[in-house]
C-alpha positions as CSV (number, residue, x, y, z in Angstrom):
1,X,0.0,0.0,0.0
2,X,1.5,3.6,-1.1
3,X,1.5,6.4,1.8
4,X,-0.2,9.5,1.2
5,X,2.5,12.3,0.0
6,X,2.4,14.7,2.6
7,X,4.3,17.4,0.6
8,X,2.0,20.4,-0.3
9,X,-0.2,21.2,-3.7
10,X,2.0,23.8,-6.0
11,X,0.9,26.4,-8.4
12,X,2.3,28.4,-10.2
13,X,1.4,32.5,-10.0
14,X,1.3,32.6,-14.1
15,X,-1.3,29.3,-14.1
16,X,-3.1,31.1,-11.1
17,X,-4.0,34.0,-13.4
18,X,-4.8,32.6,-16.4
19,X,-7.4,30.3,-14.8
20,X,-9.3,33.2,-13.4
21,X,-8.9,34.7,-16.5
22,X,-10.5,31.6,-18.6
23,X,-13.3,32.2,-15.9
24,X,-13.6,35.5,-16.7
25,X,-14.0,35.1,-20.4
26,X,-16.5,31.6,-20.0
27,X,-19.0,33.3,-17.3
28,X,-19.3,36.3,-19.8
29,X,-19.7,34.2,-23.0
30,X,-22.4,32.3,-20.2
31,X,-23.8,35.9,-19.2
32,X,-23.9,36.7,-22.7
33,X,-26.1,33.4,-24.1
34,X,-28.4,33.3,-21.1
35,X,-28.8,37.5,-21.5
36,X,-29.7,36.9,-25.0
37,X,-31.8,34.0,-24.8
38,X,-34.0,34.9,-22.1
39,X,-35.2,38.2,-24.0
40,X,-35.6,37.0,-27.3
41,X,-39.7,37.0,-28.4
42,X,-40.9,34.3,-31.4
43,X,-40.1,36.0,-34.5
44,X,-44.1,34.8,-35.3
45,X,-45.2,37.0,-31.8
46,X,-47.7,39.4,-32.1
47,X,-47.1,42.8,-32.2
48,X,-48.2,44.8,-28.5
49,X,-51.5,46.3,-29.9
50,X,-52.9,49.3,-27.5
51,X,-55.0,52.6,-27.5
52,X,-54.0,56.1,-26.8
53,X,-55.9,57.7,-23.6
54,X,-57.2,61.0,-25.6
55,X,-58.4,58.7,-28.4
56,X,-62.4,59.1,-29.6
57,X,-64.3,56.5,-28.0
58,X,-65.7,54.4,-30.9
59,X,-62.6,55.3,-33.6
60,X,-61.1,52.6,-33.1
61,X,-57.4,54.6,-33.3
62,X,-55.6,51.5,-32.3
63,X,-51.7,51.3,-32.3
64,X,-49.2,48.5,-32.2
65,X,-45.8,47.9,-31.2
66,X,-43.6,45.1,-33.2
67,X,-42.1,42.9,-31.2
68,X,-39.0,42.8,-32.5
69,X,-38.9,46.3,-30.8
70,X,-38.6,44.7,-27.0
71,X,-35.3,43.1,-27.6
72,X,-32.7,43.6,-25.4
73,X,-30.2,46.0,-27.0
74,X,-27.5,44.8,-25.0
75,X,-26.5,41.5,-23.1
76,X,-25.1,40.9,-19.4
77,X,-21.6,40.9,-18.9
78,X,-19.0,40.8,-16.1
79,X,-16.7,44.0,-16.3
80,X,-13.9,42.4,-14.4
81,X,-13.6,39.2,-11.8
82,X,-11.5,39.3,-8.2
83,X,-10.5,36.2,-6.9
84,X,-8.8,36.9,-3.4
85,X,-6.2,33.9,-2.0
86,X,-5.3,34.2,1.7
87,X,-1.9,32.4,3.0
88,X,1.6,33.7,4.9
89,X,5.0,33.9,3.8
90,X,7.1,31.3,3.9
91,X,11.1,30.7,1.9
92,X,11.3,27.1,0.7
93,X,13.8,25.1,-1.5
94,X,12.6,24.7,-5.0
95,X,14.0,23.0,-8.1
96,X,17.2,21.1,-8.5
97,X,19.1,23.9,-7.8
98,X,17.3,24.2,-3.5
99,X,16.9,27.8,-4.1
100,X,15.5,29.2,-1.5
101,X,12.4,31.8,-2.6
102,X,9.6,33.1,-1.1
103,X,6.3,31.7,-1.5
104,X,2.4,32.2,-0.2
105,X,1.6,29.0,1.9
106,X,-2.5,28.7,1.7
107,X,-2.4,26.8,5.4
108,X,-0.9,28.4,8.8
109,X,2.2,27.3,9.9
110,X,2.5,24.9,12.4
111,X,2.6,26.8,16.0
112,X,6.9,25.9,16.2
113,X,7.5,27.5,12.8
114,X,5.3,30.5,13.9
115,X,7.2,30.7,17.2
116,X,10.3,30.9,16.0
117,X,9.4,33.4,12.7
118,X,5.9,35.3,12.7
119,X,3.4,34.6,9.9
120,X,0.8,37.3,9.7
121,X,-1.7,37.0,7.0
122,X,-1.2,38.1,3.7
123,X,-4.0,38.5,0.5
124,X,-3.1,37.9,-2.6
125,X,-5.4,39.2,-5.3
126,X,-5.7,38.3,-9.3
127,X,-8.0,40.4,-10.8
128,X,-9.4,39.7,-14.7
129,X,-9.8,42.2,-17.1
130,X,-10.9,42.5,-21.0
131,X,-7.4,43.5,-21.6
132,X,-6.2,40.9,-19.2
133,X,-5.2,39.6,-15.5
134,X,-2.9,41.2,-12.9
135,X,-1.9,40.2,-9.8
136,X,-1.3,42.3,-6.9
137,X,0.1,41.5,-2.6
138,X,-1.6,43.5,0.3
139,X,-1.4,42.7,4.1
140,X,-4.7,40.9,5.1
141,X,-7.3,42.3,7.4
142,X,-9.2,38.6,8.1
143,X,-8.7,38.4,11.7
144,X,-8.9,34.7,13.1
145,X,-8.7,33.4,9.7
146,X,-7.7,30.2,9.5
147,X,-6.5,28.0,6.1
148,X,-6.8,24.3,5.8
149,X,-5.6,24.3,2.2
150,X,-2.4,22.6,1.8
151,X,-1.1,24.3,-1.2
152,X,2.0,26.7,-1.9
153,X,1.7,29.8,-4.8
154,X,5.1,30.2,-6.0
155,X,5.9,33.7,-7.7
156,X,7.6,35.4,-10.4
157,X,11.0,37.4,-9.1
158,X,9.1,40.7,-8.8
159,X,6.3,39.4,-6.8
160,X,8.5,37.4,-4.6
161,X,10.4,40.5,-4.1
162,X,7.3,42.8,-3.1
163,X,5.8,39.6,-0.9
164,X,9.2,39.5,1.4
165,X,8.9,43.2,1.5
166,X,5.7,43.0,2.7
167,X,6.0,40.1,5.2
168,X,9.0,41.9,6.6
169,X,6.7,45.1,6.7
170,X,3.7,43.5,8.8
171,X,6.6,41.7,10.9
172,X,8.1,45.2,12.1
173,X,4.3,46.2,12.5
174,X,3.2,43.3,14.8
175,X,6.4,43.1,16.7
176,X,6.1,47.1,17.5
177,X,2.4,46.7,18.7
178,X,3.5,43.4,21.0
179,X,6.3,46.0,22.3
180,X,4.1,48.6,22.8
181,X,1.5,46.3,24.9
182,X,4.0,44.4,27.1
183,X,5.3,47.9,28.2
184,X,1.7,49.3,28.5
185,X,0.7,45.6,31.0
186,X,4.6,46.1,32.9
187,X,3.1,49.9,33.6
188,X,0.2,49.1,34.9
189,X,2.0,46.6,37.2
């Protein structure tokens, strides 16, 4: 019987993108299908006959609309789809080479690994366009979240770059507030 592997799901930033991207494009071509079949009339309907209020009694000055007139002029469509990713920091060994990079790990840390580094919570964001998809890193403001996905998001060099940056950011951040509050309790003492 084969174990389990225990190693975590990878993806890749680039594949990340492009899949919320194909989801852009298909739930617009969905939008766009169910927008214009929904309004269509029977091209035998009849035409919307009706009456004018100030019209003689007894003329008989009846109007009528065609149908073809009530078609929708324009069909339902998504002008841009956010898919938000929560996850911390973390530098792993990847490729034959066991270069170390930063990558966005989808499940905390186990409590030892956030003892001896902090992991605060990080979002990152891929955001689909007409013209295309863009990723972008921003501290997270989920408090108590918790991620049970075992999966790792590995980055292109500039986005590793800006997610250290930021982890190191939020690091200085947290470990000033923890300073600020154990001198605030050792005054009260």
């Amino acid at each position: 019987m084969a174990r389990a592997e225990r190693r975590p799901a990878q993806w890749q930033a680039p594949a990340l993108c492009a899949a919320v991207a194909r989801s852009h494009v298909a739930a617009n071509a969905a939008l766009r299908v169910a927008s214009l079949d929904g309004t269509r009339l029977a091209p035998a309907a009849a035409p919307f006959h009706y009456v004018l209020p100030d019209a003689p009694a007894g003329a008989g000055a009846s109007s009528h609309i065609p149908s073809r007139q009530f078609e929708r002029q324009y069909a339902w469509c998504l002008e841009s789809l956010g898919v938000t990713v929560y996850g911390y920091c973390i530098e792993r060994q990847f490729g034959w080479e066991r270069k170390t990079e930063p990558a966005l790990l989808l499940r905390r840390p186990s409590w030892w690994r956030r003892l001896l580094r902090p992991a605060p919570l990080l979002a990152l964001t891929v955001d689909a366009h007409p013209a295309g998809a863009a990723i972008s890193l921003a501290a997270a403001t989920r408090p108590g979240y918790r991620g049970a996905i075992d999966c790792i998001v590995r980055l292109e060099p500039a986005l590793q770059q800006q997610l250290k940056q930021l982890h190191d950011t939020q690091v200085t951040a947290v470990s000033i507030k923890k300073k600020i509050r154990r001198y605030l309790i050792s005054l009260r003492r």
